[in-house]
C-alpha positions, 0 to 999 in steps of 0.5 A, spaced: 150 300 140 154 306 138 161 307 141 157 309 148 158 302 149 161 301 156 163 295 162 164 296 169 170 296 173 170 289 173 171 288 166 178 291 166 183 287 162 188 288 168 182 284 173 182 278 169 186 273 173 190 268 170 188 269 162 194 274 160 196 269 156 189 268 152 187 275 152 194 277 149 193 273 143 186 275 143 187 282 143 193 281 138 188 278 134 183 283 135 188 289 133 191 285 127 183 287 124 181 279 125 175 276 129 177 272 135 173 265 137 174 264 145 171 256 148 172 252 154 166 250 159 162 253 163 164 257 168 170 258 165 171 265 164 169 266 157 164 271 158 169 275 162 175 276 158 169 277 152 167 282 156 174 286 158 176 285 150 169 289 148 170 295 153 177 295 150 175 295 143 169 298 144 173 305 145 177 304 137 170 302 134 165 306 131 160 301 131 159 295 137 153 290 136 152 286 141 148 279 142 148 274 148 144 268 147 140 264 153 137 256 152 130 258 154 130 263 148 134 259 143 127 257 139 125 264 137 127 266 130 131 272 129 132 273 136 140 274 136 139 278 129 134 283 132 139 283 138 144 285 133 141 290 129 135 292 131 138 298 135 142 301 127 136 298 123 134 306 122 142 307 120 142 302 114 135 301 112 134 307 106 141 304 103 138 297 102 134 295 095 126 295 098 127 286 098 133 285 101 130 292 106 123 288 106 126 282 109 130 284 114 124 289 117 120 284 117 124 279 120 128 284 125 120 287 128 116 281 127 111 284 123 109 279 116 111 272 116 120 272 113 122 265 114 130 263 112 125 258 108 121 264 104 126 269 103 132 266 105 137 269 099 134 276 100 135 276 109 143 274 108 144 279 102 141 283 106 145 282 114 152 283 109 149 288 106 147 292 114 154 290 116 159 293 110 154 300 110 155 300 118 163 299 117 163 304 111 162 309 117 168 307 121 170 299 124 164 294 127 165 290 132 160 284 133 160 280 140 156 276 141 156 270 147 154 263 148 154 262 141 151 255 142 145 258 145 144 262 139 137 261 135 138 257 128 136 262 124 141 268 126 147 263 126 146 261 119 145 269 117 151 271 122 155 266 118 153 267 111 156 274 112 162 273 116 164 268 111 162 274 105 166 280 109 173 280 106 177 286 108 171 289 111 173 292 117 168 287 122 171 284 127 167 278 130 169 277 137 164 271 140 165 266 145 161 258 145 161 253 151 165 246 150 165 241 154 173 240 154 179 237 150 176 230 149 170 233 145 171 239 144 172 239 137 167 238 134 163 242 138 167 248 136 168 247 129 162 249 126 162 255 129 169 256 126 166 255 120 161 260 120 167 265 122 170 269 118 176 265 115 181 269 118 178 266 126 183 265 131 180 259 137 183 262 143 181 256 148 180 257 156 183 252 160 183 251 168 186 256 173 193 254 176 192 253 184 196 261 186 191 264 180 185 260 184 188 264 190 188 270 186 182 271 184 179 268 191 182 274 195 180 279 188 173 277 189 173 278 198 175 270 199 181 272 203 184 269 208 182 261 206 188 256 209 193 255 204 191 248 205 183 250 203 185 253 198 188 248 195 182 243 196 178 249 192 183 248 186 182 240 186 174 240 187 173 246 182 178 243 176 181 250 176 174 252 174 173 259 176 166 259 177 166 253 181 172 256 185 168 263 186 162 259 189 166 254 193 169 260 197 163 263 198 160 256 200 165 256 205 165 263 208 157 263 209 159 256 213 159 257 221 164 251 221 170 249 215 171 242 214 174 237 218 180 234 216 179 228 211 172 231 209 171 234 202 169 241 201 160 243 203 159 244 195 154 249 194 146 248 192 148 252 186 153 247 184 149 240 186 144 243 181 149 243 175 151 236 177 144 233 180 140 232 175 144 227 172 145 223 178 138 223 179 137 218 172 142 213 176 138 207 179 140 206 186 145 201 185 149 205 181 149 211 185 152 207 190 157 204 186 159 211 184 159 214 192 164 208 193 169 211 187 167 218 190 170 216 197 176 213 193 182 215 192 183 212 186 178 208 184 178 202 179 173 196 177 178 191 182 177 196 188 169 198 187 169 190 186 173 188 193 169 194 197 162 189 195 159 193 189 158 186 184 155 189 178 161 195 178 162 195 171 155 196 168 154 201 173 160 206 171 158 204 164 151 207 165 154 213 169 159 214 164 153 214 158 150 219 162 157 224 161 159 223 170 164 218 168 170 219 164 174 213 159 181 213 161 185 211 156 191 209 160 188 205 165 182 202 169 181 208 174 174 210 174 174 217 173 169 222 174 168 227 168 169 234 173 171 233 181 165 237 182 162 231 180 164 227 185 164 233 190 157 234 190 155 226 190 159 225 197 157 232 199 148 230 197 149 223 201 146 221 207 152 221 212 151 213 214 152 211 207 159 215 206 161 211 213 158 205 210 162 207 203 168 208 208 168 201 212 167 198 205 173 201 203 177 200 209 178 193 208 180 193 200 184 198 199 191 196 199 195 201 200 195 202 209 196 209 208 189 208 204 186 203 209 187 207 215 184 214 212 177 211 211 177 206 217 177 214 221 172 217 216 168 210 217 169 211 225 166 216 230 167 218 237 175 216 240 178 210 239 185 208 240 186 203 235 184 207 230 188 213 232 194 209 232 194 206 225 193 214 223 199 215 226 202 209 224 200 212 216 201 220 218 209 216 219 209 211 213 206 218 208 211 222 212 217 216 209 214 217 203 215 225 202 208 226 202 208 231 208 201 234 206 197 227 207 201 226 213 198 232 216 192 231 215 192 224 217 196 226 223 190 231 226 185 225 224 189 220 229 189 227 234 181 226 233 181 219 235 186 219 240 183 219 247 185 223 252 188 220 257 192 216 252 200 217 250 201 221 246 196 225 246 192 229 242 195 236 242 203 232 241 199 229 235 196 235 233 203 239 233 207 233 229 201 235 223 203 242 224 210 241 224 208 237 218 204 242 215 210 247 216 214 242 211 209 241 206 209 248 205 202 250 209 203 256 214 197 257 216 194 251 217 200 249 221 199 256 225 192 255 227 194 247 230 198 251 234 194 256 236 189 250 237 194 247 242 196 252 246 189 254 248 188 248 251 195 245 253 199 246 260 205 242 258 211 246 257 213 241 252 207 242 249 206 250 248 214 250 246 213 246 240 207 249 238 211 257 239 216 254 234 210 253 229 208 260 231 215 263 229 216 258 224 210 259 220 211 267 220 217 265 215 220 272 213 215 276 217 219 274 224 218 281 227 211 280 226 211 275 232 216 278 237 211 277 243 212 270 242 219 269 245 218 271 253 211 266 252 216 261 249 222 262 254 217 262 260 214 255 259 222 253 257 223 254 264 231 251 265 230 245 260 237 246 255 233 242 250 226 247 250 230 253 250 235 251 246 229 251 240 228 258 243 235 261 242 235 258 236 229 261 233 232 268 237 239 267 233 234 268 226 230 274 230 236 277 231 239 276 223 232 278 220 229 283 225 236 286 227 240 284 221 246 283 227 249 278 224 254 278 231 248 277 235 245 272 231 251 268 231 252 268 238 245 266 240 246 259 235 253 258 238 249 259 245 243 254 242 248 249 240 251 249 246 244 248 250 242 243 245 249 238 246 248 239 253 240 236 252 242 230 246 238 234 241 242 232 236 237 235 230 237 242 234 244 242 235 245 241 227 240 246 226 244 251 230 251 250 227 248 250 221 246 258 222 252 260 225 256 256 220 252 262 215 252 268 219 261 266 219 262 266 212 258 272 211 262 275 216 268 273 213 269 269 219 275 266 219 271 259 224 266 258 219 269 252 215 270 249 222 263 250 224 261 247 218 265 241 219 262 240 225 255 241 223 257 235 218 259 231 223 254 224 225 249 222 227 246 227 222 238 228 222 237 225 214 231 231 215 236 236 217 241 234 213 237 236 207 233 243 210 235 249 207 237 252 214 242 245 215 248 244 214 249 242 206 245 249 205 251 252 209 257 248 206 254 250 200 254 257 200 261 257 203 262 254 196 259 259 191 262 263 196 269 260 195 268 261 187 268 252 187 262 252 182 262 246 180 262 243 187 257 248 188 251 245 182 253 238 185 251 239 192 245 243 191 243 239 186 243 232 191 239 236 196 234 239 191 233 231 189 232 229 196 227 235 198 223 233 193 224 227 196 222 228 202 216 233 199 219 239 204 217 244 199 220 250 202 227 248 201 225 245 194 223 253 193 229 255 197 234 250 193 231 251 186 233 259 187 241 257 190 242 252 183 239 259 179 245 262 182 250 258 181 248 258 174 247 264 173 255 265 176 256 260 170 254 264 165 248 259 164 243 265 163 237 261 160 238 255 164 238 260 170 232 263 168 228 257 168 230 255 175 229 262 177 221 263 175 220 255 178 222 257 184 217 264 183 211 259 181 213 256 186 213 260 192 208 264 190 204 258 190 204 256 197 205 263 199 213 261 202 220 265 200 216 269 195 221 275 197 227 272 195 224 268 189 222 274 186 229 278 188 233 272 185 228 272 179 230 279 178 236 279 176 236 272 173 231 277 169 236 282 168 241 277 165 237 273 160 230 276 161 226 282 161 230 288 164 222 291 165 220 285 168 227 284 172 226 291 174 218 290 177 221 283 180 226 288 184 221 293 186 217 287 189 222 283 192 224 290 197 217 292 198 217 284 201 222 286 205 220 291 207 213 289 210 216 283 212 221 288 216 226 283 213 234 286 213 237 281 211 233 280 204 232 288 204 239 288 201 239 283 197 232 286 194 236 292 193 243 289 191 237 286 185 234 293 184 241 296 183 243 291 177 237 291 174 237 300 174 244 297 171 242 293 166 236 298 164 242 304 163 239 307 169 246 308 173 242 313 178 238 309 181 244 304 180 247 308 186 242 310 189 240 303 191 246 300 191 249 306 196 242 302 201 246 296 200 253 298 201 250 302 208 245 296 210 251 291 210 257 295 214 252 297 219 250 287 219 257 286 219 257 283 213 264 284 211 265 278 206 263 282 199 262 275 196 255 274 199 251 279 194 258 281 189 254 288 188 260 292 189 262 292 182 256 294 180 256 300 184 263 303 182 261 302 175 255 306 176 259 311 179 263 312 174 257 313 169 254 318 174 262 322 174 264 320 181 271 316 180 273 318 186 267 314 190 268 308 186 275 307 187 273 308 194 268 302 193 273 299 190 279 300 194 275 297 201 273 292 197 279 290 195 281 288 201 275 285 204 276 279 198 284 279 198 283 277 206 278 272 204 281 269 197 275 272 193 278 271 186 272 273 182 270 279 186 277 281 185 276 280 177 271 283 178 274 290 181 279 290 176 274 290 170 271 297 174 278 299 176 279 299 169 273 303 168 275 309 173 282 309 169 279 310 163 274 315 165 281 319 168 284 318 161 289 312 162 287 309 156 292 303 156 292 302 164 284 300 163 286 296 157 290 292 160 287 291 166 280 290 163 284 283 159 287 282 164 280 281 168 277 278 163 282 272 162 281 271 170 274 270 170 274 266 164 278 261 168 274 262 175 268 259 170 264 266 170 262 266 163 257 273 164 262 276 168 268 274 162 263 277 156 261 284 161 269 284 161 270 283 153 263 288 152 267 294 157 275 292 153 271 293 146 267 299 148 274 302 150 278 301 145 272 303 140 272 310 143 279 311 143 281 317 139 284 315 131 279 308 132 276 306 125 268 305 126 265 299 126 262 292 129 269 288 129 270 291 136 264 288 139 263 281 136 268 278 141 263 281 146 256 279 143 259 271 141 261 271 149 253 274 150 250 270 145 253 263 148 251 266 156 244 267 153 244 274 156 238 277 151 239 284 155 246 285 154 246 282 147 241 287 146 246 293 149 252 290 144 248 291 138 246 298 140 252 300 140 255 297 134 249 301 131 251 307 134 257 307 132 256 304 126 252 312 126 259 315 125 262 319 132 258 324 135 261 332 133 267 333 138 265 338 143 267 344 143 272 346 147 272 347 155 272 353 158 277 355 164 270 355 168 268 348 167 275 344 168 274 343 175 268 337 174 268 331 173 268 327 167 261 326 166 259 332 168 264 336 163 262 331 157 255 333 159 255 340 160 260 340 153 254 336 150 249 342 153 253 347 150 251 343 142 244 344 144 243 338 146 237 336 149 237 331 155 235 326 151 240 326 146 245 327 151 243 320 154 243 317 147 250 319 146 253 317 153 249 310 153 245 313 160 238 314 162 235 322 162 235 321 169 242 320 169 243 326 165 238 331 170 241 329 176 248 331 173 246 337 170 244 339 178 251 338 180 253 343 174 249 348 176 250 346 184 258 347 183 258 352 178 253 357 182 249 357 176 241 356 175 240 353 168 243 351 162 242 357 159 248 360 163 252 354 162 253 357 154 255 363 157 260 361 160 262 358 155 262 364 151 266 368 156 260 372 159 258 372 166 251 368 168 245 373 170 
């Protein structure tokens, strides 16, 4: 094809999901003027990213050939070569000597008899030979996929001339199946030796679970449960093919599966896999359908559930590529879980009971034994429902969450009735587990279950509370909830203190009043003291303990004493919301950071212990902090994206994730990437109606705008956060520390006289409070707003001053943006000799922070001052005296005819920056343009 080649839509590099890493290296490859070979197995995706890296490439290339082989057709000669060059055979055969044209004529068109065998030399000089005179005309690009289906002959003339072509400009991009990473070595090899040397093998591995969810809502499979998502990730391999088909799969069922049964594999799939099964004599594939049904099978198991003859019987399977060698153990493994998927899913449903009632009785693991004694039983049974439960509560002990919902919800199938407890109160501790292990919307819909059937008020009350605890950040969305809960809790204090408690975040999330939410915990505890309820009333003291710190109350270290006192519920303990997560945020905010880390990390340990996955995201982000305020940017860094990955992965906390992300980001990362971090993380809070992270996103997207030399933007958000916060009540200026940033952002904008405002009102919030670092911090941009009025030795002195404070409070980042303020002063001082000696103090701090973005700033102002000091401006007129000083050193930079640009290049500002204090200048001085900023300079009256 000639550069009319084109893709659709769905091609384009931005829509295949979950390859950025691959197409990234093969698009490096590719623009370095080398071929690419990508490989993985079917479905993989190979012909996708081969696709959207062609329409890409397409658009630089003079010429595209492209082939795509298939099996059925792998036996006809010259097939791929006639694909490739029958379209240009016109183009290039007059420049071919007549054998060599001959040849290829007759092996392109099918007339005459040419064989590899007969005119073998002459077919390969004469495939080198069409190629270099296409690439004489403008670069080529041959695609060509599925590799392994191409006809011999072409493979052997395709690789003799990419082995020829040296600095030819073709570029091959082809794309081969492999099986996988045991064996796919060889199979790629040959193929990589009949590429050009200068190859790079890009490999296609499985898809993460949140890249499976992407690409399940891309392709119209929105909405699955996150539990079912993860269910596709597990059958499917991360296979985004096998991924696609099991959503549809699902989305044509008129119902989802019951929980404990695995996925309806589609026709489609089976037939993949089926062909094979059918080459089993019968007592293998029964053998195989007890190791389907297993958790983790082994010889011993397969042996202790009756099968005799197992080993031989997996031995046949495993000849047959179903099974795979494990190396480092026993254990029957399938070679794909789509194997085993659609072997249980083709079997008759009496043989998987009877492949379950086997395993009920070998397993040796209860948890194990009492899953398949319910998939081995129909109907109620309340024997049955009671080892459920006993195995939902012993995998709960275990930190297993996920696994006790689903037993729990197996147990409500087998409960009868008329029992105690009944089904819906089993029903409701799955959900409440499913909360706990990170699946809302299972959880979610339990409870709209429950509450569709259910008159208790007990009952509807905890499953309210699912509602509301399932909706995360997006409390308001669920608004109506809290009459229905208040009406079924009648006047139980220990019903309503469950509501109060959930009203007291209502009233912190939705309305951003800390007060009220205050009072209604306060409340909520009362109620819960009165009832015995010990876990709510913890939960309640913990909440108010919060909302007092932020306050800057002054009850809230004896609030905190009262949430830490026994008896103590070992879950709430450890939860997010409970009292060691707020005595934890009184320490960051209390400048203890090294008690801070040591409590944080015991309670990350514990979570991931008890498997509550989003205080596991939750405390991951408060550990990246307080390595961030100790100026460990890397490790924060790290701790930071773990937290993202995982919220993002069970759809929980993505808002904050994304929002501490940023400014992790922002410190040792990408400012770009801590910028689009940011603007996600206030859109999130948006949606979400969410007020108390509203502006924590904005305090984020302040110092990122900060760090990228926007100072505008800096202030236009941070002026959000400064009014969000006063109208909360949130009066302690440790809760967000972006006080500092917005002065320093408007002293950059040429407004001192509102930073030392922030400051001043800042300054006495942190003095009542003991805020020692927030007060350090203050003095460095104190010491900015006194250079920036020209009282150089007041701002230096101030600045060490500072920097030493910070050094002894452990704020590694802060100390080092301190010696980077003291260095730029000193170098802009009159009289000042250039050079980097000043900074190096500043970027030794930096580099021991590993903060990658200021590092970056330091060397940019060595450069320029390394450069030598810009011309002095001319002299201010009279007209311009009354600006301030940002606006003087601008307008006086206009005057030398400085473009925009320039002028943010000499103040180390954005152009933004620069445009909106032009529009100040021509606002006070009643003038349109810079035009009329010259003449005033030279006397003259402006038009």
């Amino acid at each position: 094809m000639r550069r009319d080649f084109a893709e659709s839509g769905g091609c384009r590099s931005d829509l295949v999901i979950g390859r950025e890493e691959s197409f990234g290296a093969a698009r490096e490859q590719l623009a370095r003027g080398g071929s690419v070979l990508l490989h993985g197995p079917a479905g993989i995706g190979k012909s996708t990213v081969l696709r959207a890296l062609a329409a890409e490439y397409a658009r630089t290339a003079h010429t595209v050939l492209r082939c795509s082989a298939t099996e059925s057709e792998s036996h006809l000669p010259f097939l791929a070569l006639a694909d490739l060059l029958g379209l240009v055979l016109d183009d290039v055969s007059d420049g071919l000597p007549a054998a060599q044209r001959t040849a290829l004529e007759s092996a392109l068109t099918g007339r005459g008899e040419s064989t590899l065998q007969r005119d073998g030399l002459a077919l390969r000089l004469a495939v080198l030979s069409a190629l270099r005179a296409l690439a004489a005309a403008g670069p080529v690009l041959v695609v060509a996929d599925d590799l392994q289906w191409l006809d011999p002959a072409s493979a052997e003339l395709l690789g003799f001339a990419a082995r020829r072509l040296g600095d030819t400009p073709v570029r091959l991009l082809c794309a081969v199946r492999t099986e996988g990473p045991e064996t796919e070595g060889a199979a790629y090899d040959r193929h990589l030796r009949a590429s050009p040397p200068d190859t790079r093998a890009v490999r296609l591995g499985p898809l993460t679970r949140a890249q499976v969810s992407t690409l399940l809502d891309e392709r119209g499979y929105a909405g699955l449960p996150r539990s079912t998502v993860r269910d596709i990730h597990r059958t499917s391999g991360g296979n985004p093919l096998f991924a696609l088909e099991l959503g549809r799969a699902l989305a044509e069922s008129p119902t989802p599966p019951r929980p404990g049964e695995p996925l309806p594999v589609p026709t489609s799939l089976r037939a993949l896999v089926l062909s094979r099964l059918e080459m089993l004599s019968d007592e293998a594939r029964r053998t195989l359908l007890v190791a389907s049904a297993g958790a983790r099978p082994t010889p011993a198991l397969l042996h202790a559930a009756g099968r005799e003859n197992a080993e031989a019987e997996t031995a046949q399977a495993a000849t047959l590529g179903l099974l795979a060698t494990d190396p480092e153990g026993p254990t029957v493994r399938f070679a794909h879980p789509l194997i085993s998927a659609a072997l249980y899913a083709e079997a008759p449903a009496p043989e998987r009971r009877a492949a379950h009632a086997a395993l009920s009785t070998a397993a040796s693991d209860p948890i194990e034994r009492a899953r398949h004694l319910a998939l081995a039983t129909t109907g109620t049974d309340p024997e049955v429902a009671a080892r459920l439960a006993e195995a939902a509560a012993l995998s709960r002990d275990r930190g297993a969450p996920s696994v006790a919902a689903s037993l729990g919800l197996l147990a409500a199938r087998h409960t009868p009735a008329d029992s105690a407890p009944g089904p819906d109160e089993r029903r409701l501790t799955a959900a409440e587990d499913a909360i706990t292990a990170g699946e809302p919307d299972l959880a979610r819909d339990i409870a709209r279950e429950v509450l569709t059937r259910t008159g208790v008020p007990g009952e509807r009350v905890r499953a309210w509370m699912v509602v509301i605890e399932a909706a995360g950040q997006a409390i308001g969305e669920v608004d109506a909830v809290f009459p229905q809960a208040l009406a079924d809790a009648g006047d139980d204090p220990r019903l309503l203190a469950l509501v109060h408690y959930q009203l007291a975040w209502r009233s912190l999330v939705v309305q951003g009043d800390f007060a009220q939410g205050r009072e209604e915990a306060a409340h909520a505890a009362r109620l819960a003291a009165r009832a015995g309820d010990r876990r709510t009333e913890v939960l309640a003291l913990a909440f108010q303990a919060q909302a007092e710190t932020l306050m800057g109350h002054p009850g809230a270290p004896a609030t905190i004493r009262r949430a830490l006192e026994e008896p103590q519920d070992p879950r709430v303990a450890c939860h997010h919301n409970g009292a060691g997560s707020s005595r934890f945020r009184w320490l960051v905010m209390s400048d203890r950071l090294a008690e801070a880390r040591t409590a944080v990390t015991a309670l990350l340990r514990e979570v991931r212990r008890h498997g509550m996955a989003e205080s596991e995201v939750h405390y991951l982000r408060f550990l990246a902090e307080t390595e961030l305020h100790s100026g460990h940017c890397g490790r924060a860094l790290e701790l930071a994206r773990e937290s993202l990955t995982l919220a993002r992965d069970a759809g929980i906390g993505e808002g904050a994730g994304a929002m501490q992300a940023a400014l992790a980001e922002a410190a040792g990362g990408d400012v770009e990437r801590a910028l689009a971090l940011a603007r996600e993380a206030v859109r999130r809070a948006e949606e979400d109606g969410d007020a108390v992270y509203l502006s924590r996103a904005l305090a984020a997207l302040g110092h990122a705008s900060l760090v990228a030399g926007d100072a505008g933007a800096a202030v236009r958000a941070l002026r959000r956060v400064r009014e969000l916060e006063a109208g909360a009540g949130i009066t302690d200026p440790a809760r967000g520390r972006w006080q500092g940033d917005l002065a320093e952002a408007l002293v950059r904008t040429g407004e001192p006289a509102e930073a030392q405002d922030v400051i001043e009102v800042t300054r006495a919030h942190a003095l009542r409070l003991g805020r020692e670092s927030v007060l350090a911090v203050l003095d460095r941009a104190e010491a900015q707003v006194r250079a920036a009025r020209g009282e150089h030795r007041a701002a230096v002195t101030r600045l060490a001053a500072a920097r030493e404070r910070l050094a002894g409070l452990g704020y590694g980042l802060e100390e080092a943006r301190a010696a980077f303020a003291l260095a730029a002063l000193h170098a802009g001082r009159p009289g000042r000799a250039a050079g980097p000696a000043s900074y190096d103090e500043a970027a030794r701090l930096f580099r021991r922070c590993r903060a990658l973005p200021w590092l970056r700033q330091v060397e940019a102002a060595v450069a320029a001052q390394a450069a030598g000091p810009p011309p002095a401006p001319p002299a201010v007129p009279d007209a311009l005296a009354g600006l301030a000083s940002m606006e003087r050193q601008v307008a006086a930079l206009v005057m030398e005819g400085a473009t925009n640009r320039e002028i943010a290049a000499r103040l180390f500002v954005s152009v933004k920056t620069v445009e909106a204090t032009l529009t100040r200048v021509y606002r006070k001085l009643g003038i349109r343009s810079r035009v009329d900023i010259v003449r005033l300079a030279a006397g003259r009256r402006p038009d």
